[in-house]
N, C-alpha and C positions, 0 to 999 in steps of 0.2 A: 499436138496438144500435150502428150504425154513430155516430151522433150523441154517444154517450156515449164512446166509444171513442175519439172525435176531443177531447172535450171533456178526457178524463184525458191523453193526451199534450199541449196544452197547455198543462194545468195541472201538469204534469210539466215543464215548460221553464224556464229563466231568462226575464223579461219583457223588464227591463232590464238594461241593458248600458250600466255606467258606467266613463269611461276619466276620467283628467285628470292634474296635475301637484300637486307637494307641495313648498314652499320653504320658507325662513325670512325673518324678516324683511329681510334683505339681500340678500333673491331666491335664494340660493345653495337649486341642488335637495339636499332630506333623504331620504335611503336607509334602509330598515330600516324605514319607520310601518308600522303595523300598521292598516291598511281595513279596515272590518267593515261589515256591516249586522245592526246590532240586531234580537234574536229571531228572526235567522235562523243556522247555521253557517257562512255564506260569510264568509270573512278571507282577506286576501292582505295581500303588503310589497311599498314602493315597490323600485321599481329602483334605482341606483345614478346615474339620472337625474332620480328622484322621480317616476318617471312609475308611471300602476296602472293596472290593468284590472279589474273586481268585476260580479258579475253580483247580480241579484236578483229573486226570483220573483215579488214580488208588485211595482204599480205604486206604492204607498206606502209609503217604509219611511223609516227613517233611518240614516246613512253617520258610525260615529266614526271618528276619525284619533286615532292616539294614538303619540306618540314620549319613552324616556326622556329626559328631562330637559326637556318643550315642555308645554303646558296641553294636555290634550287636547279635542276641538271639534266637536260633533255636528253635522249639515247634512242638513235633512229633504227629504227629496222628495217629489211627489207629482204622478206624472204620468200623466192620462186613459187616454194608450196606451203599449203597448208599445214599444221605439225604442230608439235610442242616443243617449246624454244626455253633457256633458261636464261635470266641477264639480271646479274648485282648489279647493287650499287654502293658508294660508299659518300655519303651526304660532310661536306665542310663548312665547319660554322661559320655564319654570314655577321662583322661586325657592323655590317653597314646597315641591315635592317635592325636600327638596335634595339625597337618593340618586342622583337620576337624573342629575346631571352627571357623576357619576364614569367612566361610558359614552357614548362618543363616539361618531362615525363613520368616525372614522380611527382609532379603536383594531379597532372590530367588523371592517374591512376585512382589518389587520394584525394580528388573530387566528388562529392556525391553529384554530379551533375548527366547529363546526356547528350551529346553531341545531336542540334537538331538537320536534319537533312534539307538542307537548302535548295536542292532539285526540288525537293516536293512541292514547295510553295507555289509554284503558277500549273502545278498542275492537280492541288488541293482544290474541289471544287465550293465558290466562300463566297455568301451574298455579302458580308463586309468588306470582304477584298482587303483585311489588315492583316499584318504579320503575324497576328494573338491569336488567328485562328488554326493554325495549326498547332500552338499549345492546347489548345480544348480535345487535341487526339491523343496526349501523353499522358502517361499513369498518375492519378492522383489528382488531376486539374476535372474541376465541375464546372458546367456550364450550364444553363438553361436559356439563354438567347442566342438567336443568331447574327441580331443585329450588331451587337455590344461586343466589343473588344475586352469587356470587363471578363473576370474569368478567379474565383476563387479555388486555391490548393491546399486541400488534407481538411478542409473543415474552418479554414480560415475567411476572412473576407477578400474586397479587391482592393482595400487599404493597405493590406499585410504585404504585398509583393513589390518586389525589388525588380527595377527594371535601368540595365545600365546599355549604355551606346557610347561606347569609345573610353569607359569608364567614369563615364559623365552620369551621376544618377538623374533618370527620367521622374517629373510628378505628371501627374493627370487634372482635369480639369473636375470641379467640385460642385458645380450645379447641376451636369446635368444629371438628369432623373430617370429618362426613359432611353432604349438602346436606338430610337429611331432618331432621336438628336446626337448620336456621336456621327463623327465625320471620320478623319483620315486621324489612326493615329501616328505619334513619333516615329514610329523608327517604318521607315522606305525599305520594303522586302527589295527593291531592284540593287540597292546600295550595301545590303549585308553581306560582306565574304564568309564569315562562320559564326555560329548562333550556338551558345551554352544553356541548359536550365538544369536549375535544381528544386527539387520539389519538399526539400527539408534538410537537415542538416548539412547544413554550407558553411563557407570558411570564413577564418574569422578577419577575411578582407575585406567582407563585403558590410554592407551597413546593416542599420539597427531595425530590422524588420520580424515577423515572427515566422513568417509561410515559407514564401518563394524567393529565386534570383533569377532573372532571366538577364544575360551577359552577350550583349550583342555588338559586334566589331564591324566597323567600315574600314576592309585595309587595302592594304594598296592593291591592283587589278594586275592580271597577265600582260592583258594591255589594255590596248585603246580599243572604243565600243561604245557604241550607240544600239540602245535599245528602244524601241515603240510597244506598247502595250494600246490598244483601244478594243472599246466592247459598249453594249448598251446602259454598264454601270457607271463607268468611266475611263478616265486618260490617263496614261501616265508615260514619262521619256526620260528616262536616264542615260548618260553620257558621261564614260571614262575616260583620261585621259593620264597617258604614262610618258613621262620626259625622262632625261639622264638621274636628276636630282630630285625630282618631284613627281607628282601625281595629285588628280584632279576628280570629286566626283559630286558631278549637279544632277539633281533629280527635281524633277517637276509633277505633280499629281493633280489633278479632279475628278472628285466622284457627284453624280450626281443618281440615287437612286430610287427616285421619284414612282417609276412601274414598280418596282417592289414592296414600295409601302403603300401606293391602291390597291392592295393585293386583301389588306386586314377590315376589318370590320367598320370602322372609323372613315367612311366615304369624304371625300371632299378636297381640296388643292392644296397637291403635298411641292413646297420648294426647296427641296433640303439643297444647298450649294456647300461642296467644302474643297479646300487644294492647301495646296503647301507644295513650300521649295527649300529646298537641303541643298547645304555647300558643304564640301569637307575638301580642304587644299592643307598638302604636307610638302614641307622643304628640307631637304640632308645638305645642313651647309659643308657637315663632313660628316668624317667616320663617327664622331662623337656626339656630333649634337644638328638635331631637328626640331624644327618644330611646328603645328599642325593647327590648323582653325575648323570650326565647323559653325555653321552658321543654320539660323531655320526661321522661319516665317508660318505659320500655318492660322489659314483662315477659315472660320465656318459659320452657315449660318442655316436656322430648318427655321420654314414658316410653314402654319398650315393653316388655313380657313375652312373649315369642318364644315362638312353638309349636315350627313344625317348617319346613324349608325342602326343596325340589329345586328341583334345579338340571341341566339338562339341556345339553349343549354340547361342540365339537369339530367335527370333517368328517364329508365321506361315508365316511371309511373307517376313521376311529377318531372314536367315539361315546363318553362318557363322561357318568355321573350321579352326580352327590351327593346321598347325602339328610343331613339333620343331625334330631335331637331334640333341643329345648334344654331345659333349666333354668335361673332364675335372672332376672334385672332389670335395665334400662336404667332412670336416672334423670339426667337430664340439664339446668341451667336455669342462665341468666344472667339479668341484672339490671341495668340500665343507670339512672343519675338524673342529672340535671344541668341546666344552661342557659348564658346568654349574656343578656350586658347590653349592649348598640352606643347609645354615645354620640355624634351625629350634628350637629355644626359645619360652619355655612355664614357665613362672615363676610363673602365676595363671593359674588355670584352664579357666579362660576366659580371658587370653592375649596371644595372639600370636605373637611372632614377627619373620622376614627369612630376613637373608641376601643370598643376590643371586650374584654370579657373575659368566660374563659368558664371552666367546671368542672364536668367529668364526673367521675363512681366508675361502674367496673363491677363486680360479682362473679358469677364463672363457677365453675359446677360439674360437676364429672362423678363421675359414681357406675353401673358397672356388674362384676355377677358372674355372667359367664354361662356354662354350660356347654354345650357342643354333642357329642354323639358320634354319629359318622358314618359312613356305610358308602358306601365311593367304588368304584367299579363299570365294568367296560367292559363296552359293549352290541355286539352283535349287528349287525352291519349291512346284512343279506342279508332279502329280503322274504320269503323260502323260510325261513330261519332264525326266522321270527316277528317280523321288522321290528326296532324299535329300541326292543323294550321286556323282551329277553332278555338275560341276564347271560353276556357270553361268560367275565370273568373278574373277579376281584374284584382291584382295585388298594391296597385299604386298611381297616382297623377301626379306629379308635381315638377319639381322647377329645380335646377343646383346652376351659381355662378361659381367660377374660379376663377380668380384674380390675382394674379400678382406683377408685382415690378423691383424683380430682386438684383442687387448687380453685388458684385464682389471682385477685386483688382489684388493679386498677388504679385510678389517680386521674393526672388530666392538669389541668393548670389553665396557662390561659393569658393572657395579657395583649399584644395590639398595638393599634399606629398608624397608620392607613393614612392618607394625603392626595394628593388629584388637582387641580391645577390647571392649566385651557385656558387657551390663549392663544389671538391669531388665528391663527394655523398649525399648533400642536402643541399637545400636551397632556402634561404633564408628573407624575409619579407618586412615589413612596416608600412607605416603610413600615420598622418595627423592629417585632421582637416577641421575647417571653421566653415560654418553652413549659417545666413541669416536668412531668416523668412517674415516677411509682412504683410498682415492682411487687413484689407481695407472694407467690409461688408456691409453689406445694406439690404434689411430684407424687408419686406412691403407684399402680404399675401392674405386671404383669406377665400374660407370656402363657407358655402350659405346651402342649405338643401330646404326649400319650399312644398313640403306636401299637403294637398290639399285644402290648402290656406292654412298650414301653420308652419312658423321656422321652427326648424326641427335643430339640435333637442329643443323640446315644448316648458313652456316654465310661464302661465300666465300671465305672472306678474314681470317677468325681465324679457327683454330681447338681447341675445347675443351673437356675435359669429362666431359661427365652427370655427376650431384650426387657425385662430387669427392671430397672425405676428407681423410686431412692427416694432422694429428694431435696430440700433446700426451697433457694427461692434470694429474696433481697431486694436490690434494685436501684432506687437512681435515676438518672435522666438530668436532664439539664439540657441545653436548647437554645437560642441565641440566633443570631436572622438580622434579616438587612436588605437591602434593597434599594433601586435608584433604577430609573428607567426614561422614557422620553421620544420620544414617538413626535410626527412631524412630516412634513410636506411638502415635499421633497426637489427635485420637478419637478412640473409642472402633474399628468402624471399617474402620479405614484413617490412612494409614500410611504416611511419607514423608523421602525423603532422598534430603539431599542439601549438595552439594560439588562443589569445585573448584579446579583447576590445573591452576598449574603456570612453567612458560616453557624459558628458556634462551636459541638460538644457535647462536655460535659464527659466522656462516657464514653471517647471515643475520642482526646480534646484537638487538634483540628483545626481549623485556618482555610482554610474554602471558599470560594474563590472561582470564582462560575458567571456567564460573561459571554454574553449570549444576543442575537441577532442575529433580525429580521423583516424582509422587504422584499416589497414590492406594486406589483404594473406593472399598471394598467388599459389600456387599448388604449383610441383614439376611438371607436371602435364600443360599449361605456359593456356589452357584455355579454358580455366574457370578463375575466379577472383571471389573473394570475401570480404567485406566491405563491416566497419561498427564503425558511428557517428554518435556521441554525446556533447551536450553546451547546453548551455542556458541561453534564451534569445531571447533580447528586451527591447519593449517599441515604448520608444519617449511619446508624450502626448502631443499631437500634432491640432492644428485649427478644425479640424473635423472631425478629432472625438473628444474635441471640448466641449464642442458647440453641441446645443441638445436641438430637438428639433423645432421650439417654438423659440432658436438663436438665443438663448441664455448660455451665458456659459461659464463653465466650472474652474476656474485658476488653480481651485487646488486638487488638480486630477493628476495620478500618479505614474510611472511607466507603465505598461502591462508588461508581466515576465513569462516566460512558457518552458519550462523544462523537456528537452527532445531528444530523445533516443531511439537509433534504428539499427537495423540488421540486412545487408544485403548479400545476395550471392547471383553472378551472371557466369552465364556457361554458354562456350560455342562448341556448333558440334554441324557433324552433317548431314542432313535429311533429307527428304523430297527430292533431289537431285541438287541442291544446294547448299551456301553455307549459310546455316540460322544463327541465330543469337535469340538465349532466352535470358528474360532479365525479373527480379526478383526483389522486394523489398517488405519487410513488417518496420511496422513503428510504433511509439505513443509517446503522446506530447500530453505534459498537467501541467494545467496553466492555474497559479495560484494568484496572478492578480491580471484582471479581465475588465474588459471595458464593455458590459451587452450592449446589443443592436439589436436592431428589425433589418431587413433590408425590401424595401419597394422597388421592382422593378430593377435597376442598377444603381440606387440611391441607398444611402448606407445611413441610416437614422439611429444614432449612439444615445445610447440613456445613458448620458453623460453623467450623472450625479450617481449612478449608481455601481459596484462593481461588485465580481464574480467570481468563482472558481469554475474550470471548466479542465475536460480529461478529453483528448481525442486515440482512439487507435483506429487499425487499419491493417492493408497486407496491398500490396499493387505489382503484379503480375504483365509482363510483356513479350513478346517473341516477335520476330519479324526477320525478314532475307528479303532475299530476290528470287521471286516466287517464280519470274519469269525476268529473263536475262534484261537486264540494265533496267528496270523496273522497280523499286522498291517499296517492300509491301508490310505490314504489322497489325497486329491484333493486340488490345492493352483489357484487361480487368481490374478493378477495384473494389473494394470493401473497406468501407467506413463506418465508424460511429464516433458520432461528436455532440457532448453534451457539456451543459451548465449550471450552474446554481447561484441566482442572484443572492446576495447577501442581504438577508436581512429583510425577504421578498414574502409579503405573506399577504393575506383577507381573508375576508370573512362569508362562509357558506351558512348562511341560516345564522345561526347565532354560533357558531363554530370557529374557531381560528385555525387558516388552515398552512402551511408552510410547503409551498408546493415542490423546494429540493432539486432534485437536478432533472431539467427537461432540456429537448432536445435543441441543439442550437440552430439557427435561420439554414445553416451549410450545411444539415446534418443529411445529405446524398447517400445513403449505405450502399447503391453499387452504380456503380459506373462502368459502360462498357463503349469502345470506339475502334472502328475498323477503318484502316486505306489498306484497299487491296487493289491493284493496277495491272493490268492484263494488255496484251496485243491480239488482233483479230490474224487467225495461223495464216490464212491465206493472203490477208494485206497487212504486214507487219506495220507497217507506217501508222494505220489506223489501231488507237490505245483507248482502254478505256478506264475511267478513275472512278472507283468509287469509296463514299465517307459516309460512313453509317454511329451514328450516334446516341447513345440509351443513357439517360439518368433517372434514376428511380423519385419518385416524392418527397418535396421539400414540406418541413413542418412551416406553416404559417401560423400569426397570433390575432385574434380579430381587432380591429383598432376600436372598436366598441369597450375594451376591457382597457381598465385600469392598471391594470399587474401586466407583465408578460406570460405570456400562454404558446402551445404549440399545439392546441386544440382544432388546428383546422391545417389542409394541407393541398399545397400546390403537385395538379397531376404531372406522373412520369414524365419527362422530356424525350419524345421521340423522333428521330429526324436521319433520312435516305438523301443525300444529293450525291449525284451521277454525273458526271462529265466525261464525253467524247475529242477525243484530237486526232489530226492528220495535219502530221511536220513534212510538208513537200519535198524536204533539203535534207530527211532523215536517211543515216546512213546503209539503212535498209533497202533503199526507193532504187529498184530497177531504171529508173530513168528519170532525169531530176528535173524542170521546167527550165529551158536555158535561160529567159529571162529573170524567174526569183535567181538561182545560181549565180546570174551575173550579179547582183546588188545586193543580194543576204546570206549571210551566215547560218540562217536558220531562220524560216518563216512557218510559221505552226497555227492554224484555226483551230478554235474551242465551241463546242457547242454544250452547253450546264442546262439541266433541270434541278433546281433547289426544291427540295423537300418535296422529293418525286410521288409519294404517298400521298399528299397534299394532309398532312394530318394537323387538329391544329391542336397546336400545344398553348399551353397558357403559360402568360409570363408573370401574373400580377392579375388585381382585383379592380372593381370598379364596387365600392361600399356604398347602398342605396338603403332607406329607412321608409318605411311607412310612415302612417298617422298614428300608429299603436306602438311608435318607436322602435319596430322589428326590423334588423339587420339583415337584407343580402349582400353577397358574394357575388358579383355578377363579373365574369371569368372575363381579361383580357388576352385575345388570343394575338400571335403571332405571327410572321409571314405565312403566306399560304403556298402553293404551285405556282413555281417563275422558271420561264427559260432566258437563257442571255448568250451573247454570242460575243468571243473575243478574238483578237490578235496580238501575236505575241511576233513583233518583228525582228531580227537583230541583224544589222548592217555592217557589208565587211569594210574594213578597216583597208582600206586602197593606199593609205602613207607607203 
C-alpha cells in the first residue's frame, strides 16, 4: 500500500522542469510566446525578457513556441530522468500568416487591455454558458444577473461596450428586457483562439464607445478537431479543420434552459429555444494575399405561459406576500443573419492591410398579454401569532394586464480599411470606415393596474392607460470615422503610443475629434510596468438613446463625451511557491455631455430629451498564478463611485424648489469583489474543483412613481457561490487511462455544477404594485435559485 502510494504522488508530479530564453533573429528577447507542451495542459508566456519556465510530467514530450506574426517551432525532448533541462529558441518571422503582423510587442505592452485565459472558459462554472461570463470575473466589470450576458464597466452602461470578433464590430439585440429572454450570444467560446479586454482607456483603433473593448479572434487552429460539449443546459459541436492553404471553423449551439428558470418565483411553462451556427473559412492564395468569410445565423425564441407566482419579502418587523394568478402568453424571439468578407494584403513583410465588409439584419419581436390578479398581504410576525404564514392585514386586491406587440427590424452594413506598418522602432496604424444603420420600429404596449375596482392612477372624471405607447418610428444613421495612430520607442525603456479618431454621423451632424494618449515605463528589473492612459471618448447617438421610453424620439440629441484618465502599475514576483502577477489600476472619467437612463432589469431606458454631467472614479486591484500546478487561479477588487447631474433637473417639495445636483448613477456599484480559485483533490489528481464567487454591493434605483430622476431606493447586494466538479479520464495525471476513451478522445472530461450553491436570492429588478390610496410597492424580482447540471466536454482524435 505504502509502495503504491509513493508510486501515485510521483506520478502526480511535474518530472521536468524546463527554463530557457526566446529571441528573434536579431537576438532581441520576444515577450508574449506562448510554451506549451503537446497533449499535455501546461502553457505558459515568455516574460518581457523572453525568458519561461514550463514544467512537464512525463520525461518525453514535445515544447511549441508560437508568437503572432514568427513560424511557430516544435523542439522534442526526451529525457531518461527527471531534472532540470534548459532549451532556446530563436522564433522567424512568418510572412505567410500575414495577420499576425498587425500585433506587435510594443503595441500588447502599450495596450490597456488583459489577455483573458481561455482554459478557464469550460471550466468557469455559468448558468448562461456565454463567453460574457467570464468578463463578470475581471476588475472593473459589474454584474448583477446571471442570466444576462449584459455586463456594464467603470460605471458605464451595456451600451457603452465594444465588442469585436475578427475585427468585425458586434451590436446586440434592443428589445429584449429581461436576462431570461437572452439566448446564445455572438461570439462561440469553442471558436476563440485569444480574447483581449480593456476596461478603459483603449486605443485609438478601436471605435466610438465610452466604457469597454472586448477584442476577440477566430484564428487559425494547431489542427484539425472536433469537439462535443452536452449537459442538461445545452449542445454545442465545434469542428476545425487545417489544409496546406486554408482552414476551417463550424460551430453549432443549443441551449435550452428551461430547469433553470422553474427554479424563480414565476411558476408555470418556461420554452426558452436558442442555437446558432458560425462559419469562418480563410484562403492564402499566396504569401501576400488571403482572404477570409465568416458567416452566422443565430435563432431564439423564450415563450412562457405563467401559472401562478409568490413572493415572499420585507423585515423582521413588517413581512409582506404577494401572490398573483396569471392568464395569458409570453412570446418573445429574434433573429439575427449576416457575415463578413476580410480581404487580407501583405505586400511587405511588415505592411498589413484588410478590407472588411460586413452586413447584418436583425428582427426582434415581442408578443405578450398577460393577466395577473393578486392579493398583496401583510403577515404576522410574532412565532406566538403563527409565525410568518398569518395574514395580519390585507394591503391590496386587484387586477394588472400587460400587453404588447412591439417588433423592430435592423440592418447595419459596413465597410472599412485597416493598415499597420512596423518599422525598426514603432509601428504605425490607420484606418477609415463607413457604417449604415436602419431601423424600422413598431411599438404597441400598455400596462392597466385594477385595484379594487378602480384604474389606477384614479382621476374620476378620465380613464387612461399606464405606460401606453403606440408608435412606429423609421430611422437611419450614417457613420463615418477614421483614425491614425503610432506607437514607438521613446527611451530604451518608455514607450508611447498617440493616436486620434475622427468621427462624422449624420443624425446628430458632428465632427469628433478623440485624441488618445498611452505611455509605458518598464523598470530594469524587466518585472514590473507603469502604465498612464489620457483621450477623450465620444459616443455618437445611436437608435436607443434617441429613443425615450414611451418611443419619441429626440433628432436633435448630441454625442456624449467622457474625459478618461488612468494610472497603472503590474508587478511579478514569486510567492506561495509560484509565479503571481499583481495588477493595479486608479482612474476618473468627467463626463461633460451625458445621456441619463434608468436601467430595468437589462433594459436601458434613456431620458432621451434630457442631458447630464457625470464624474466617475475608481482603483481595481488584481492578483492571480497558479495556485496549484496547471490550474489557474485569481482574486480581483473594486471601488467605484459614479455620479450625475441632470441639467436643469429640479421640483417642487411643499412650496420649495428644489435642484437635487449630482445623485448617484443606475451603475453606481462601489465595490465589486470576484473570485476563480481551482484546486485538485491531492490523492486523485484528475479529480478538480472550480470555484466562482461573486459580491456586488447596492445599486441605487429611482421609483417610477416620481416624475424627476431619484436614487432614493436601492437594489440589494448581489451575491452568488457556484462550484464545479470535473474528472478528465484522459488527464495526464491518470495512473491508468480507460483503453476505450484513449482509443477515440483526446480528452473526455464530466462536469458536475451547483449554481448559486447558497441558494441566496438576489434580486434583479422590481415588480411596482399600487393600492386604492395610490401607495406604491416594490415587490422584489428574485433570481435563479439552487441548480445542478451535468456536462461533457468531448474532443476527438484527429486519426487523418
Amino acid at each position: 500500500m505504502t509502495l503504491l502510494l509513493s508510486f501515485t504522488l510521483v506520478n502526480a508530479q511535474p518530472l521536468i522542469r524546463v527554463t530557457g530564453k526566446i529571441q528573434d533573429l536579431k537576438f532581441n528577447p520576444l515577450q508574449q510566446v506562448t510554451v506549451a507542451v503537446l497533449g499535455q495542459q501546461e502553457s505558459t508566456l515568455t516574460a518581457e525578457d523572453g525568458s519561461y519556465t514550463i514544467y512537464s510530467k512525463t520525461t518525453s514530450f514535445t515544447l511549441k513556441y508560437s508568437l503572432l506574426g514568427y513560424k511557430p517551432i516544435n523542439i522534442k525532448i526526451n529525457e531518461k530522468v527527471a531534472g532540470r533541462i534548459i532549451r532556446d529558441a530563436i522564433l522567424v518571422p512568418n510572412i505567410n500568416e500575414l495577420e499576425q503582423v498587425t500585433v506587435t510587442n510594443k503595441q500588447n505592452q502599450l495596450s490597456n487591455t488583459s489577455t483573458i485565459n481561455i482554459a478557464d472558459l469550460s471550466s468557469l462554472p455559468s448558468v448562461s454558458g456565454n463567453f460574457e461570463a467570464i468578463l463578470k470575473t475581471l476588475p472593473g466589470v459589474s454584474t448583477n444577473n446571471e442570466l444576462s450576458s449584459q455586463y456594464s464597466v467603470r460605471g458605464g452602461n451595456f451600451d457603452e461596450n465594444l465588442i469585436y470578433v475578427n475585427d468585425i464590430e458586434i451590436s446586440r439585440p434592443i428589445l429584449i428586457r429581461n436576462g431570461q429572454q437572452e439566448g446564445l450570444s455572438f461570439i462561440n467560446g469553442d471558436l476563440v483562439t485569444r480574447a483581449k479586454f480593456s476596461a478603459g482607456g483603449f486605443e485609438a483603433r478601436y471605435g466610438d464607445k465610452l466604457s469597454s473593448v472586448l477584442d476577440v479572434k477566430y484564428d487559425k487552429p494547431d489542427s484539425s478537431q472536433l469537439v462535443l460539449t452536452t449537459g442538461f443546459l445545452g449542445t454545442s459541436l465545434s469542428s476545425k479543420y487545417v489544409a496546406n492553404k486554408s482552414f476551417l471553423l463550424l460551430g453549432l449551439r443549443y441551449k435550452n434552459n428551461s430547469s433553470v428558470l422553474n427554479k424563480q418565483d414565476n411558476k408555470g411553462s418556461y420554452n426558452p429555444n436558442f442555437g446558432d451556427a458560425q462559419l469562418l473559412y480563410q484562403y492564402n492564395f499566396s504569401d501576400k494575399f488571403s482572404l477570409s468569410g465568416l458567416a452566422n445565423f443565430n435563432l431564439g425564441q423564450f415563450k412562457l405561459v405563467p401559472e401562478d407566482r409568490e413572493t415572499q419579502f420585507g423585515t423582521l418587523d413588517t413581512q409582506l406576500r404577494l401572490n398573483i394568478a396569471y392568464n395569458g402568453q409570453e412570446i418573445d424571439s429574434y433573429r439575427t443573419a449576416g457575415g463578413a468578407v476580410t480581404a487580407i494584403f501583405s505586400p511587405k513583410p511588415n505592411v498589413v492591410i484588410k478590407w472588411i465588409n460586413s452586413y447584418f439584419n436583425t428582427k426582434e419581436r415581442e408578443r405578450f398579454d398577460i393577466e395577473g390578479r393578486y392579493i398583496f398581504d401583510e403577515l404576522e410576525t410574532g412565532f406566538a401569532s403563527g409565525g410568518f404564514s398569518t395574514v395580519r392585514v390585507n394591503r391590496g386586491i386587484g387586477t394588472y394586464l400587460n400587453y404588447a406587440r412591439n417588433s423592430l427590424s435592423s440592418q447595419t452594413f459596413s465597410s472599412e480599411i485597416k493598415a499597420d506598418q512596423s518599422f525598426e522602432n514603432h509601428t504605425f496604424s490607420w484606418g477609415v470606415r463607413f457604417e449604415q444603420n436602419k431601423f424600422k420600429d413598431d411599438l404597441n404596449e400598455y400596462h392597466l393596474t385594477d385595484s379594487a375596482g378602480y384604474i389606477l392612477p384614479y382621476d374620476s372624471k378620465k380613464f387612461f392607460l399606464e405606460q401606453s405607447i403606440k408608435i412606429s418610428n423609421n430611422v437611419d444613421i450614417d457613420n463615418y470615422t477614421a483614425y491614425i495612430q503610432d506607437s514607438y520607442n521613446i527611451a530604451k525603456n518608455t514607450d508611447l503610443q498617440l493616436g486620434v479618431r475622427a468621427s462624422y454621423n449624420s443624425l446628430s451632424e458632428q465632427i469628433l475629434i478623440s485624441p488618445r494618449l498611452l505611455l509605458a515605463y518598464r523598470p530594469t528589473s524587466n518585472n514590473k510596468i507603469l502604465r498612464f492612459s489620457a483621450g477623450v471618448y465620444q459616443q455618437p447617438p445611436t437608435y436607443r438613446s434617441i429613443r425615450a421610453y414611451d418611443g419619441i424620439l429626440n433628432l436633435n440629441q448630441k454625442a456624449q463625451r467622457s474625459y478618461n484618465t488612468s494610472a497603472g502599475f503590474d508587478y511579478a514576483f514569486d510567492g506561495l511557491g509560484t509565479r503571481l502577477k499583481f495588477s493595479s489600476e486608479v482612474y476618473f472619467k468627467y463626463i461633460d455631455k451625458l445621456i441619463p437612463y434608468v436601467i430595468d432589469n437589462v433594459r436601458v431606458k434613456y431620458l432621451s430629451s434630457e442631458t447630464a454631467k457625470g464624474r466617475t472614479l475608481g482603483a481595481d486591484f488584481s492578483i492571480g498564478g497558479e495556485f496549484v500546478k496547471d490550474l489557474v487561479s485569481y482574486f480581483r477588487l473594486s471601488f467605484m463611485k459614479a455620479e450625475q447631474d441632470i441639467l436643469g433637473d429640479s421640483y417642487y417639495s411643499g412650496q420649495n424648489l428644489v435642484f437635487p445636483g449630482y445623485l448617484k448613477r443606475p451603475t453606481d456599484q462601489r465595490v465589486n469583489f470576484s473570485m476563480f480559485f481551482q484546486d485538485r483533490l491531492l490523492k486523485s489528481p484528475t479529480y478538480k474543483v472550480h470555484l466562482n464567487m461573486l459580491y456586488g454591493s447596492r445599486l441605487p434605483l429611482g421609483s417610477p412613481q416620481s416624475d424627476h430622476y431619484t436614487d432614493n431606493f436601492q437594489i440589494p447586494a448581489y451575491k452568488r457561490v457556484d462550484i464545479g466538479f470535473s474528472k478528465d479520464f484522459l488527464d495526464d495525471y491518470a495512473l491508468r487511462k480507460p483503453k476505450l476513451l484513449d482509443k477515440y478522445f483526446s480528452s473526455f472530461i464530466a462536469y458536475f455544477e451547483v449554481f448559486n450553491l447558497l441558494n441566496i436570492n438576489n434580486t434583479v429588478s422590481y415588480l411596482w404594485l399600487k393600492d386604492v390610496d395610490n401607495v406604491q410597492y416594490a415587490v422584489p424580482n428574485y433570481l435563479t435559485g439552487r441548480q445542478f447540471n451535468f456536462k461533457l466536454i468531448l474532443k476527438f482524435k484527429n486519426h487523418q
